[in-house]
C-alpha positions in Angstrom: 105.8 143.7 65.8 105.0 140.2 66.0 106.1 137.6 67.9 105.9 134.4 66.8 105.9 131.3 69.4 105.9 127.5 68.4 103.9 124.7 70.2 106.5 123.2 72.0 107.8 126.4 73.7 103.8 127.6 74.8 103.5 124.5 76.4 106.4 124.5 78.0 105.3 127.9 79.9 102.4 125.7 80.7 103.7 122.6 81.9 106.3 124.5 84.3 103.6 126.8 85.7 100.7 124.2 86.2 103.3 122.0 88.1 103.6 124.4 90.9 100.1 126.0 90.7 96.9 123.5 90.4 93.9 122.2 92.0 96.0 119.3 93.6 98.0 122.4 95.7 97.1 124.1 98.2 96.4 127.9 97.0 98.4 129.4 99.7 101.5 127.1 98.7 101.0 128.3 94.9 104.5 129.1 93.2 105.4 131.3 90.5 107.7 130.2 87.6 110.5 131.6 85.7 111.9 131.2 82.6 113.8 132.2 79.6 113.6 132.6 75.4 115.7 131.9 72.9 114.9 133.1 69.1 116.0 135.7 66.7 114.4 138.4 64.5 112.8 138.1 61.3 114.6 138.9 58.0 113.3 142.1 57.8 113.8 143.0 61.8 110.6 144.2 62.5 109.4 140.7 64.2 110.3 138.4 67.0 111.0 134.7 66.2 111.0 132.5 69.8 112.3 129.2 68.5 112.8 127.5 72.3 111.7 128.1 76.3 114.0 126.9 79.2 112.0 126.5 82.5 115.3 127.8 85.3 113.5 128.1 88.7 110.8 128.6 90.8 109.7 130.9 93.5 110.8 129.6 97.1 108.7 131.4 99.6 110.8 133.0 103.0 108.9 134.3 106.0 110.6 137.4 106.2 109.5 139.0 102.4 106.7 141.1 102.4 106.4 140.4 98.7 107.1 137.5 96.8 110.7 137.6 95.3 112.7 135.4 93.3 116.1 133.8 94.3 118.4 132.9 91.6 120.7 129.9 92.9 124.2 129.4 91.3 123.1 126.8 89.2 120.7 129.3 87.5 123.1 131.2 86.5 125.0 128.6 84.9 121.9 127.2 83.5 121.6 130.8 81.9 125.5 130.8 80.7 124.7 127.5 79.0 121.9 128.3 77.1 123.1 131.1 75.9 126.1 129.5 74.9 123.5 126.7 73.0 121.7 129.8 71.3 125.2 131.1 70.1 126.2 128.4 68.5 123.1 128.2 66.7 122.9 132.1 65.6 120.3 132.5 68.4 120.3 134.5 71.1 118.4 135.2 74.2 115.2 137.0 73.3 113.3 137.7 76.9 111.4 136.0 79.5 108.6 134.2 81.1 107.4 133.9 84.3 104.1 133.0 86.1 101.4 135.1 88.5 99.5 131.8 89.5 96.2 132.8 90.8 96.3 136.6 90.0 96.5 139.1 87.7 98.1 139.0 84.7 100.2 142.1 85.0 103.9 143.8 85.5 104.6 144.9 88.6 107.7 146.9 89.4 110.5 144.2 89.5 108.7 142.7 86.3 109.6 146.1 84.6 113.2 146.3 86.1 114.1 143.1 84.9 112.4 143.4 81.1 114.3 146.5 80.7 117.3 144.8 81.5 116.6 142.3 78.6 115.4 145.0 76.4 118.9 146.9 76.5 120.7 143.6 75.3 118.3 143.1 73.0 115.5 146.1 71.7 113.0 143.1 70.6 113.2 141.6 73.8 109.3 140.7 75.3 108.4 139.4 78.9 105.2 137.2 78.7 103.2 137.0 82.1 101.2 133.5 82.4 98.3 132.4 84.7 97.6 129.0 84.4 93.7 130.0 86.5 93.5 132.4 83.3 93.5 129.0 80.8 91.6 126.8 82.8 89.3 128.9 83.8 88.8 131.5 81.2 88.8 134.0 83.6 90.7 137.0 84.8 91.2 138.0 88.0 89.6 141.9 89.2 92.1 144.3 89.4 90.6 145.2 92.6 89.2 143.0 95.8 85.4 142.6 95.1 85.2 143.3 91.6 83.7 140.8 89.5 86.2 138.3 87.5 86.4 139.1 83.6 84.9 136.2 81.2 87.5 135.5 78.4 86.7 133.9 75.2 89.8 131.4 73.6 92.2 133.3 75.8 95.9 131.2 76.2 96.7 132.3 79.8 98.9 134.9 79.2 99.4 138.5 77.7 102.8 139.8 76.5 104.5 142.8 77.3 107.6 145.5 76.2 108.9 148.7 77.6 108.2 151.8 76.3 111.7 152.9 77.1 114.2 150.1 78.4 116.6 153.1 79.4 113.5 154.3 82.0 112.7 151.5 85.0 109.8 154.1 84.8 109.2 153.6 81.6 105.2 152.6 80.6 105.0 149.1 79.7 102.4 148.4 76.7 100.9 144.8 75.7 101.7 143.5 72.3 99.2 142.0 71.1 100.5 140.6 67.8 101.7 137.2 68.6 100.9 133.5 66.8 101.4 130.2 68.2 102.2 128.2 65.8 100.7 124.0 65.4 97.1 124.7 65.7 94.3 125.6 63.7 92.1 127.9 65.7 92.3 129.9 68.6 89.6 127.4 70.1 92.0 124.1 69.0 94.7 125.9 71.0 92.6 126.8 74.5 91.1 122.9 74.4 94.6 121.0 73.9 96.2 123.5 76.5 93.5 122.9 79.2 94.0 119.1 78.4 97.8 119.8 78.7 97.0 121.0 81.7 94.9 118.9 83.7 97.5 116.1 82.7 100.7 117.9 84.1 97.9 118.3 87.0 98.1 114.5 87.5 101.1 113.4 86.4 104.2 116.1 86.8 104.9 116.6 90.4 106.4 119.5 91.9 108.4 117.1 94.0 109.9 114.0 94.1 109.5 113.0 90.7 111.4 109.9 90.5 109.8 108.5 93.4 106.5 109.8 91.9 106.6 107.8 89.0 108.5 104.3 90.3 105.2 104.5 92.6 103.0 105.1 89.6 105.0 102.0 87.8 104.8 99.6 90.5 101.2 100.3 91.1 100.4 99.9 87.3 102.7 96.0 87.5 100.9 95.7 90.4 97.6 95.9 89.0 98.9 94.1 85.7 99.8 90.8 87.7 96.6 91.0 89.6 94.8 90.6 86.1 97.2 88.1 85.0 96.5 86.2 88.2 93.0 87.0 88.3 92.5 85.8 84.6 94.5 82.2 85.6 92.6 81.6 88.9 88.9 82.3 86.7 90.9 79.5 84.4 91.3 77.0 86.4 87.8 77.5 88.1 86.1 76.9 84.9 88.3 73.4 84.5 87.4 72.1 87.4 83.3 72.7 87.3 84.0 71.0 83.9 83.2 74.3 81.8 86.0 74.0 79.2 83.9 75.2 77.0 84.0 78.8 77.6 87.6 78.9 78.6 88.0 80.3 74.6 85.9 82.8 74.9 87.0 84.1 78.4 90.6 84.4 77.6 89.8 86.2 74.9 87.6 88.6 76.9 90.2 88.7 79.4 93.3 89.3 77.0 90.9 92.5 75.7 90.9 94.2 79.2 94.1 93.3 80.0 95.4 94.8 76.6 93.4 98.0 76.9 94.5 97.9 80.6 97.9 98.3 78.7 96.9 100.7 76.3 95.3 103.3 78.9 98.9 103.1 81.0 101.0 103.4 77.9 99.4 106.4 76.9 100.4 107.6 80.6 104.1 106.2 80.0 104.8 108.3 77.3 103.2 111.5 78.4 105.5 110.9 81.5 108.2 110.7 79.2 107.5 114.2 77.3 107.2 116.0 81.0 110.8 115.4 81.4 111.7 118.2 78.7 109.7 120.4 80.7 111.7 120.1 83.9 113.7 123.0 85.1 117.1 123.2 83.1 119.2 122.2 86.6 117.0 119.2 87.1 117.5 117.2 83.8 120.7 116.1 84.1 120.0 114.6 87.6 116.3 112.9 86.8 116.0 112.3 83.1 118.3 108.8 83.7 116.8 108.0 87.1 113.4 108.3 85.4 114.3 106.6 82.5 115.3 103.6 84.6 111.9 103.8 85.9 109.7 103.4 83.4 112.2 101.1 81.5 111.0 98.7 84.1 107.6 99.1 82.6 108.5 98.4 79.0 110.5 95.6 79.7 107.3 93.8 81.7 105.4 94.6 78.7 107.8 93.3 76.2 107.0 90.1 77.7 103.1 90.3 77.9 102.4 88.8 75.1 105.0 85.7 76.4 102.9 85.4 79.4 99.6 85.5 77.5 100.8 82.4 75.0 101.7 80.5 78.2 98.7 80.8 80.0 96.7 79.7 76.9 98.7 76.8 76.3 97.9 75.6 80.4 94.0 75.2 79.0 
């Protein structure tokens, strides 16, 4: 059996479990992640096609559980209802889960196995994959035992996947499959460098919290700075007019339209990676921040749809 996974669905695994696990977090306050496929078999049955991930919840953390447990809110259900609807209508179906042991092993433990088996029975190819986001960053896996030295790994994607021996038997075995391909790169090494990238991005720019606010204070910040160099760039201007330096006004607006363009450039780049984070929200938060966020950072492209505007008039002055 193998199971195929495209580019867009591995990083989605990534982009949901970095969010609530990285460097920026405390450890303690580390959250795992949970999430669902979509796909169907191959032609001849024998291999799994994942064609799309949904990121539903997160772990909330209650003083009274001894061990960490995941509640499932209303809305997760419906999220689930309407994505398996989607896959329906699509000849798709729901083909297992995902779900994220930040900062330790990558394993099944007992509720893992109880709720695989419940996808297995639906579905026989059914797979849960168990991600560690400290597994891709690091290249390292965490001892099985307190003491023990942490494994070196070599082009390892953060995760393993796993199936039930027998989904009829919660005591079933559980076995890896290790016959999987993600599709869009080259090279196992390709893969491990973009996903750390990936990561360390979402690390910086996809909030566990407050994401609109996050990114209107991100946007003013950056038209902050942009009208500072606009305003710088005049006031330097005007000093060279009046100590009769004309001369190099030329070349100083043209040094100063560079870094204000690459000043551009550098927060564009950020723009639009904030834009691609908003697929990986959890299914019950698009409909609520996608527009609010969108109204943000509309605010930046329309300030820079009149850059060049500003530029010509500020020329024009000397």
């Amino acid at each position: 059996m193998t199971v195929i996974i495209p580019k867009k669905a591995y990083l989605t695994i990534v982009a949901a479990s970095v969010r609530f696990a990285n460097p920026k977090i405390p450890f303690d306050d580390w959250l795992e992640i949970y999430g669902i496929f979509t796909g169907k078999s191959s032609k001849n049955g024998k291999d799994l096609i994942i064609t799309e991930a949904y990121n539903i919840t997160h772990q909330v953390k209650r003083e009274e559980d001894i061990i960490d447990k995941v509640y499932w809110s209303d809305e997760d259900y419906i999220s689930f209802s309407m994505i398996d609807d989607d896959a329906f209508s699509r000849g798709e179906y729901t083909v297992g889960w995902y779900h994220s042991h930040p900062g330790h092993r990558v394993m099944m433990t007992s509720l893992d196995i109880r709720t695989t088996a419940t996808y297995q029975q639906y579905n026989p190819l059914a797979v849960s994959l168990v991600f560690n986001p400290q597994r891709l960053t690091r290249q390292i896996e965490v001892p099985a035992r307190k003491g023990d030295p942490e494994l070196r790994l070599d082009c390892d994607p953060g995760f393993k996947i796993f199936r039930l021996g027998n989904p009829e038997d919660v005591d079933s075995n559980y076995h890896e499959v290790y016959d999987y391909k993600i599709d869009g790169f080259e090279s196992e090494e390709q893969l491990v460098e973009y996903a750390k990238k990936f990561a360390i991005e979402i690390t910086d720019l996809f909030p566990k919290d407050n994401v609109v606010e996050s990114y209107n204070n991100y946007v003013n910040d950056k038209l902050r700075q942009l009208n500072s160099l606009l305003m710088g760039t005049e006031d330097y201007l005007k000093s060279l007019a009046r100590k009769d330096e004309k001369s190099r006004i030329p070349e100083v607006l043209e040094n100063q339209k560079k870094e204000i363009n690459k000043f551009v450039a550098e927060t564009y780049v950020k723009i639009e990676n904030m834009k691609e984070f908003l697929d990986y929200l959890e299914y019950k938060e698009k409909d609520v921040i996608i527009p609010k966020v969108k109204d943000v950072l509309s605010n930046w492209d329309e300030n820079i749809a009149n850059l060049d505007k500003k530029l010509d008039e500020l020329s024009k002055k000397f």
